[in-house]
N, C-alpha and C positions, 0 to 999 in steps of 0.2 A: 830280623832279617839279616843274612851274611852278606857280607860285602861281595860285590859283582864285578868280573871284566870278562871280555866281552869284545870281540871285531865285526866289522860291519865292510863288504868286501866291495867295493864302487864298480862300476862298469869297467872305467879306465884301469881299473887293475890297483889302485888307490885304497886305501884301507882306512879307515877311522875306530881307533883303540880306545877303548871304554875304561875307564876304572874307577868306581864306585866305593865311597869308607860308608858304611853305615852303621847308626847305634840307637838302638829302640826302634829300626824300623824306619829314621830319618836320614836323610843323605844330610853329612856332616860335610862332607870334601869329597872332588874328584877331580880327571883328567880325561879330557877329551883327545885323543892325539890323533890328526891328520899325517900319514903317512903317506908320501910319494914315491913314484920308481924312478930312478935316471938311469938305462941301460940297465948293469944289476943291481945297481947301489939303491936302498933304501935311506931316507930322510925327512925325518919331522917338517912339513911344510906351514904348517903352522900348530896352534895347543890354546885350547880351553881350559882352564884350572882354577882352582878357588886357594892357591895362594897368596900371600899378603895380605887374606882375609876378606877376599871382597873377588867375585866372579869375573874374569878375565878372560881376552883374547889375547896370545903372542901371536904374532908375525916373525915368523923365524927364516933365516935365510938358509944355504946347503948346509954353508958348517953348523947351523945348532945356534947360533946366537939371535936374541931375539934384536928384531927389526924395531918393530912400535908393538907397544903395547895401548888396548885397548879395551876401557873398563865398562862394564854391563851395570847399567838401571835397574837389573832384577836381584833384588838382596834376594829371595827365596832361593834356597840352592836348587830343589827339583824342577821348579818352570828355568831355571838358568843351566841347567842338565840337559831337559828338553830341548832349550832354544842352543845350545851349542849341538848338539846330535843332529839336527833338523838343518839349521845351519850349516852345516858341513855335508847333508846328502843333497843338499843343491844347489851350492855355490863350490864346491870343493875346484872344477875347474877353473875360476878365479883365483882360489889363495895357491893352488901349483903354478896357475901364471903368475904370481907378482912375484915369484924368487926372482 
């Protein structure tokens, strides 16, 4: 299976950006990116990703720099794909309020 991305457009007007590595069919890595609006500007409000080898929340503030990082209990990448997708269609207005 090829690798996936993919947007998911919130009510708020909020976007959540998908992208998927896959090889034999298994998710290997990806990125989850919650995208906010301020006026016209767009900004990463927070990011799920399987860098440093192990499934992760950033808390990112406007400029880009992460706030806290926050490590996930799910080594599986695709239930940890899942719970960040899911995660972010119903908490999204929470991680726009904590910039």
């Amino acid at each position: 299976m090829p690798d996936k991305d993919y947007e998911i457009v919130l009510p708020s007007g909020a976007r959540i950006v998908v992208s998927i590595k896959m090889v034999g069919g298994r998710v290997v890595s990806f990125v989850v990116r919650l995208i906010a609006r301020s006026g016209e500007e767009e900004y990463d409000a927070a990011r799920y990703d399987t860098a440093h080898g192990k499934p992760h929340l950033d808390l990112l503030g406007c400029s880009g720099r992460v706030r806290q990082k926050r490590w996930l209990d799910i080594d599986d990448l695709e239930t940890a794909l899942t719970h960040a997708i899911e995660d972010f269609k119903l908490n999204y207005e929470k991680y726009i309020g904590e910039d």
